[in-house]
VMD Tcl script that draws the C-alpha trace (Angstrom):
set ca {
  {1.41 18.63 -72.45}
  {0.49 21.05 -69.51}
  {-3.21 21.37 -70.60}
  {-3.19 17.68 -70.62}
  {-1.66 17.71 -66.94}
  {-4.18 19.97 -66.03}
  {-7.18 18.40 -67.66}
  {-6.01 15.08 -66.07}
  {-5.91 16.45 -62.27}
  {-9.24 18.31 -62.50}
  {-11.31 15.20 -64.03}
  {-9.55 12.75 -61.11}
  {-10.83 15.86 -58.48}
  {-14.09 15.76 -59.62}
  {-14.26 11.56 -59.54}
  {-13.07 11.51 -56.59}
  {-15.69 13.84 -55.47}
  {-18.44 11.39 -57.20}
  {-16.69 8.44 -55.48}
  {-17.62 8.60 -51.64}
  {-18.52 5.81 -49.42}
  {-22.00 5.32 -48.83}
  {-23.93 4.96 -45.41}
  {-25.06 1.32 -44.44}
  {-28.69 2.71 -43.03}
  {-29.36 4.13 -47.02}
  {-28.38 0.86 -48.48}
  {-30.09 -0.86 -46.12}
  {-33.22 1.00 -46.61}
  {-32.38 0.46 -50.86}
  {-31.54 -3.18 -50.78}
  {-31.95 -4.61 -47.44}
  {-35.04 -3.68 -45.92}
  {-37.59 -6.02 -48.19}
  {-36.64 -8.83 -46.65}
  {-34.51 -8.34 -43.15}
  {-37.04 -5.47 -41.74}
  {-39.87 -8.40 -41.47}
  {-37.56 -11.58 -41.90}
  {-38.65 -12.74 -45.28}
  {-37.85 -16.42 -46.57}
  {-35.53 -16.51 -43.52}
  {-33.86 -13.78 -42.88}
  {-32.72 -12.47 -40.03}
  {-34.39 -9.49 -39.16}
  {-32.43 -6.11 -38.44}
  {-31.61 -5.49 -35.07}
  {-32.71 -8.85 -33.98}
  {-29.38 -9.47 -32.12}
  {-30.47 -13.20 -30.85}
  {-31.28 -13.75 -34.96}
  {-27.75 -12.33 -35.63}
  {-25.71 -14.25 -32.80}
  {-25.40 -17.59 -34.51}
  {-24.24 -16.19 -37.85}
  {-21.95 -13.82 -36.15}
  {-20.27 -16.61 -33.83}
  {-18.95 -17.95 -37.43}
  {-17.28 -14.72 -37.81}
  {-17.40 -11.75 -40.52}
  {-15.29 -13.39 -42.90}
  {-18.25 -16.12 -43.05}
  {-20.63 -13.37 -43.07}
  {-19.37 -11.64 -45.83}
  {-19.03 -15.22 -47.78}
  {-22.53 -15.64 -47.50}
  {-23.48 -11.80 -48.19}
  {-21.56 -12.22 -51.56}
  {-22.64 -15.61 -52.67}
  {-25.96 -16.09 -51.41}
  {-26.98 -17.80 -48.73}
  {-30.45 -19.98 -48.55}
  {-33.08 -17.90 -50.33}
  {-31.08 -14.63 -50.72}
  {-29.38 -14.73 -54.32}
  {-25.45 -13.49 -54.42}
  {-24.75 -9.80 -53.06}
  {-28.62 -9.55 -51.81}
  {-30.12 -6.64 -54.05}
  {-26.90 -4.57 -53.39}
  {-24.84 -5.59 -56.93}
  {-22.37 -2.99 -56.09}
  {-21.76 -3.09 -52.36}
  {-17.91 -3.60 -51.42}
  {-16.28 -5.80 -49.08}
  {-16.62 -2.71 -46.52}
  {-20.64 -1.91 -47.16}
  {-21.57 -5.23 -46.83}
  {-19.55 -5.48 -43.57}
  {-21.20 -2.19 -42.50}
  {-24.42 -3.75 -43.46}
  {-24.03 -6.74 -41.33}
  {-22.72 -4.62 -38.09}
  {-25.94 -1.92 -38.93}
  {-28.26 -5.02 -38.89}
  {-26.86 -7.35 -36.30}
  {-26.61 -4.72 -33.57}
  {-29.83 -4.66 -31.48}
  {-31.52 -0.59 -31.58}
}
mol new
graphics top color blue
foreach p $ca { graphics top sphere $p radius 0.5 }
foreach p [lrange $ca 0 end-1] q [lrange $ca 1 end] { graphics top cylinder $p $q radius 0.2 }
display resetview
């Protein structure tokens, strides 16, 4: 029963290790960038703050509505399948906010 205690804490140490949040820029530059860096089909481009003021004047829960679902020609959760509630509000802050 020990070695099974034992067994048990190392494999949760090393999956937590695996399990660390990832930075908006690299999923931006995975997922994102195709169509926001030139504004493809509609999108508003990155760090085009007067693009990004209407849509963020509805608010982040909105934001994050339409970043999961789809929103006019981008399909549900963009290219980012396994972006969380917190990347994809990272990813709209990263992209909204002017450089």
């Amino acid at each position: 029963m020990k070695q099974l205690l034992i067994a048990a804490t190392a494999f949760a140490a090393v999956l937590s290790l695996q399990v660390q949040a990832r930075d908006a820029q690299e999923i931006y530059n995975k997922t994102c960038v195709a169509c926001h860096a030139a504004g493809a089909a509609g999108a508003p481009k990155a760090h085009d703050a007067a693009a990004w003021k209407p849509r963020l004047e509805k608010g982040m829960p909105a934001l994050l509505t339409s970043a999961k679902n789809g929103t006019g020609a981008m399909p549900p959760k963009g290219l980012c399948m396994d972006c969380t509630d917190a990347e994809f509000t990272a990813l709209i802050k990263l992209m909204s906010t002017a450089k």
